[in-house]
N, C-alpha and C positions, 0 to 999 in steps of 0.2 A: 455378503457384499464383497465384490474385489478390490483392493485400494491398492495405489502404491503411490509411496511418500519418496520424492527425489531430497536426494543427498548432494552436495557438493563438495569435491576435494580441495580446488584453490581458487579463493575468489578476493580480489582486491578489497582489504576495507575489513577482515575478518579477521587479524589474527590477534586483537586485543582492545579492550575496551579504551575509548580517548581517555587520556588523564589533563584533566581540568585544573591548571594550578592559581592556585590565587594568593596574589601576594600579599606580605606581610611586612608592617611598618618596624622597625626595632624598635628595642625598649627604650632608648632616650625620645626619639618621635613620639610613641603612643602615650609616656607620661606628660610629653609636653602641649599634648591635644588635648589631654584630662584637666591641665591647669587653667589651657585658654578657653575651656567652656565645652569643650567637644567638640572641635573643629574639624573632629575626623570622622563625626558621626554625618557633621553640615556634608560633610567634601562626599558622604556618602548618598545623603540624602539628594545632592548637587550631579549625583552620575545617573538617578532613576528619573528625573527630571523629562529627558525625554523619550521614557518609556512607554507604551500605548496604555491608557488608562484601563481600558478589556481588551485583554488578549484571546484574539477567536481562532480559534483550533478548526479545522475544515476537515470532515469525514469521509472517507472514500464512500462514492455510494455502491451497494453492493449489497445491502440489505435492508430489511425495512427501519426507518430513520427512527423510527420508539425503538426499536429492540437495540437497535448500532448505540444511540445514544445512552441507553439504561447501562450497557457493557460495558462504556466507555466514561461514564459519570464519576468511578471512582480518581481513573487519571484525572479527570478534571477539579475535585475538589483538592488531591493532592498538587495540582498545579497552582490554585488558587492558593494554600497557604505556602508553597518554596517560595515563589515569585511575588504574593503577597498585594496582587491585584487580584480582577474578576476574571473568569475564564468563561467567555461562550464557545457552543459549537454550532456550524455550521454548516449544513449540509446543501449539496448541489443536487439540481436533478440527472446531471451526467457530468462526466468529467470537463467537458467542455465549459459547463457551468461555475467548477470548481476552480479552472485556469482564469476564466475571466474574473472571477472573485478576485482571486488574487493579483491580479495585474490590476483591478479600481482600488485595492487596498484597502477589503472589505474584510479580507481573510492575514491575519499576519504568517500563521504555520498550517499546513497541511498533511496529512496522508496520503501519497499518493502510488498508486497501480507503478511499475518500472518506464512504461512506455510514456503515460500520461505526466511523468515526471520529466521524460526530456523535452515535451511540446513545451510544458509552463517553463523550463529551463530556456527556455527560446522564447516564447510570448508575454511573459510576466517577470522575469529577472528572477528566479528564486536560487537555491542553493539549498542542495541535499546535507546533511548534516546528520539525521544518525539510520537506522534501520532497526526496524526490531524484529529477531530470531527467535526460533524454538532453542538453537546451540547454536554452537561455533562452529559447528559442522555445517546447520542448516541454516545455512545464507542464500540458499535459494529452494523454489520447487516447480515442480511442475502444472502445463495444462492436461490435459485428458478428455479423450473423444467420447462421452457415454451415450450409452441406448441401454434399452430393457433386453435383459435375458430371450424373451420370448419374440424380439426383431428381427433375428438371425441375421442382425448384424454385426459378421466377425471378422470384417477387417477393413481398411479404408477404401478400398474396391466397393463395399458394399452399399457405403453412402449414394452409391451410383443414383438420382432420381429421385433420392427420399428427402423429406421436411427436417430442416435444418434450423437449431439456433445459435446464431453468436451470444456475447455479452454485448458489447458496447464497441462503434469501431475503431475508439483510442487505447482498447482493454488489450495488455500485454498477454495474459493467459486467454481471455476469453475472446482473440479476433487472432491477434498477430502472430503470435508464437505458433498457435497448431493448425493456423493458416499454411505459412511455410512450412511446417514439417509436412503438411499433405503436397503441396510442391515438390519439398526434396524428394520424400518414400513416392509418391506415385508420379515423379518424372515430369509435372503439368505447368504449366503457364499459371500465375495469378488471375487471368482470366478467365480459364479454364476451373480454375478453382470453381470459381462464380458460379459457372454456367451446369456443374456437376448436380448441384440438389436440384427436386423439385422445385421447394419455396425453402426462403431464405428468411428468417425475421432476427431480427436485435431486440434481446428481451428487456436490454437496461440492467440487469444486475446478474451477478452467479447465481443469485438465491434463484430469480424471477427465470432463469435459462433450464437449471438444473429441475425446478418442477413443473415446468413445459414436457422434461420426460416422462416424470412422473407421473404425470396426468394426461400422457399420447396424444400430448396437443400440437410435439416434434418427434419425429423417431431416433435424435440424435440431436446433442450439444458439445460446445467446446468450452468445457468450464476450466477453473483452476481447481486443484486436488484437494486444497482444504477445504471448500465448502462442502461436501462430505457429510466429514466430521459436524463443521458450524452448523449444519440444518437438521443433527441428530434429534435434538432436544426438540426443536419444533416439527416435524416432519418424520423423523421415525416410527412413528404408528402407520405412516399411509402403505397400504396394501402394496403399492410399489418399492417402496426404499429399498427391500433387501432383496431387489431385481433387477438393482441395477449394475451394469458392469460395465470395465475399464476396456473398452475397444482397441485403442492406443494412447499413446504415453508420450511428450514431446523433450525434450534434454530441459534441461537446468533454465530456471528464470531466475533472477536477480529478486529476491525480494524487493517490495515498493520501499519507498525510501520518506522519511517524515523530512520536511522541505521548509526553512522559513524564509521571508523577504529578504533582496540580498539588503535594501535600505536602512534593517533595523538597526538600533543604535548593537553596537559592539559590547557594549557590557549586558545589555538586555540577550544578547546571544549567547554569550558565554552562560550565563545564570540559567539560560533553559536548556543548553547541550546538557551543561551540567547537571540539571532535574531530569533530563532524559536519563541518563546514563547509570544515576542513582535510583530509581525506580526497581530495578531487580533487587533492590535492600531492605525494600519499604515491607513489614509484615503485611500488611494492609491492602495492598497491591496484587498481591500472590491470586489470589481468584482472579482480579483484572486478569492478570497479565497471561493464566492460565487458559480463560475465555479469547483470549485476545490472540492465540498464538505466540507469543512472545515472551516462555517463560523463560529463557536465556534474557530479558531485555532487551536493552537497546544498545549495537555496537554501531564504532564512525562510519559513519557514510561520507565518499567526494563526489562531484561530477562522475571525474571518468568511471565511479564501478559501472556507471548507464551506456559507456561507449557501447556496447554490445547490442543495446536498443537501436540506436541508430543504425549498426551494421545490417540489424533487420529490416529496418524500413528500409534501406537503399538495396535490401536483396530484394523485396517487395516492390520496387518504385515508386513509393510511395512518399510524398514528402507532407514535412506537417502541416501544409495550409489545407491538403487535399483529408488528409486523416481530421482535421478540427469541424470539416464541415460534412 
């Protein structure tokens, strides 16, 4: 099988994990808290007060919701005892779904796709806060056009006419990104785009795109690179897996970025960046976080490392009421 894994050189928000400080009372304070009863435990108790009582974690959809969820169980028990409330998760049927969760404040933190994270940054008030990498290197990767060996389809010219899938059309690798790169590389109009394949369908997920090829039910998709890898384990035995190849390859994406409401209390944010970021420490974690992509953890995420997102939709003209629906 052909793969290739994008690198980036320099990318805002990579060059050190946030340090999280938290302060500390001196020693005449903390004795004189032990005398008055523990008033410094109350003043503690006094700041979780308006913490959400289940904290629900929102899942990019992109795979089947048992398997995402079983993968990602271990973060959640580990969240459950840092934070020391309940942790659910909640999965959307498309990102659209995931945005509005989180804008009726059904969803307090999310995972989100690069692209689908600036819409909700605009439609829900949220605020990106960490990212989780393979390295420091890999703060972003690529999408990629595949088709079967035996398609002779080898190059974007080729698409000319044939059955085509996207992901999803708020998916940063799977619509946006190697949208326009067939724009830039073959000179074409976004509508033109369009008008190139046969039939066009939105599979709803990378898993659900990527075995559309599998199974010659499209002669071509626009997935992101690590689904690959992720559908080894389930999907490696099918007579196609090791037939598929890398057509073309699109520059550097932002990895998605973990998002919570910008509303929540202030200390409730700090105590979860802060179990983000400590998570690469956890023994326990290490298969997580290896299943996960994210064995470097999780580094700071801002807004702007997303400006890039928006430079694409406004090269696309595309704006996000038109992309939500």
């Amino acid at each position: 099988m052909k793969k290739k894994k994008g690198l980036i050189t320099g990318f805002a928000g990579v060059l050190g994990l946030s340090v999280m400080l938290t302060g500390c009372g001196d020693e005449d304070t903390t004795n004189t808290d032990n005398e008055n009863g523990g008033d410094g435990e109350a003043a503690a108790s006094d700041s979780r007060e308006d913490w959400p009582e289940t904290f629900v974690y929102g899942l990019v959809p992109g795979e089947d919701p048992s398997v995402l969820e079983s993968r990602w169980d271990p973060m959640r028990e580990y969240l459950e005892e840092r934070l020391g409330i309940e942790v659910e998760f909640f999965h959307g049927t498309d990102y659209t779904a995931m945005i509005e969760a989180m804008r009726a404040g059904h969803v307090h933190t999310a995972h989100f796709g690069p692209f689908a994270y600036v819409l909700a940054n605009e439609r829900a008030d949220i605020e990106a806060f960490a990212m989780g990498i393979n390295s420091l290197e890999d703060a972003a990767y690529n999408s990629i056009i595949i088709a079967l060996e035996e398609s002779e389809i080898d190059s974007l010219e080729d698409l000319e006419g044939k059955d085509f899938a996207w992901v999803d059309p708020t998916s940063a690798s799977g619509h946006l990104f190697p949208k326009a790169h067939m724009i830039n590389e073959l000179g074409i109009t976004n509508e033109e785009v369009d008008d190139m394949f046969g039939n066009v369908v939105f599979a709803g997920g990378h898993d659900s795109a990527f075995i559309s090829v599998l199974n010659g039910d499209v002669d071509a998709a626009g997935v992101a690179d690590f689904i690959i890898g992720n559908l080894e384990d389930t999907h490696g035995d099918h007579p196609n897996y090791d037939n598929i190849k890398i057509v073309s390859t699109t520059g550097d994406i932002p990895r998605g970025p973990d998002a919570y409401l910008a509303d929540l209390p202030e200390s409730f944010k700090e105590e979860l960046e802060q179990a983000f970021f400590d998570m690469v420490d956890q023994p326990e974690l290490q298969e997580f976080l290896s299943a996960a992509n994210f064995e470097a953890g999780w580094i700071e995420a801002t807004d702007s490392d997303f400006d890039i997102m928006r430079e694409t939709a406004e090269a696309l003209g595309m704006s996000p009421e038109e992309l939500m629906n």
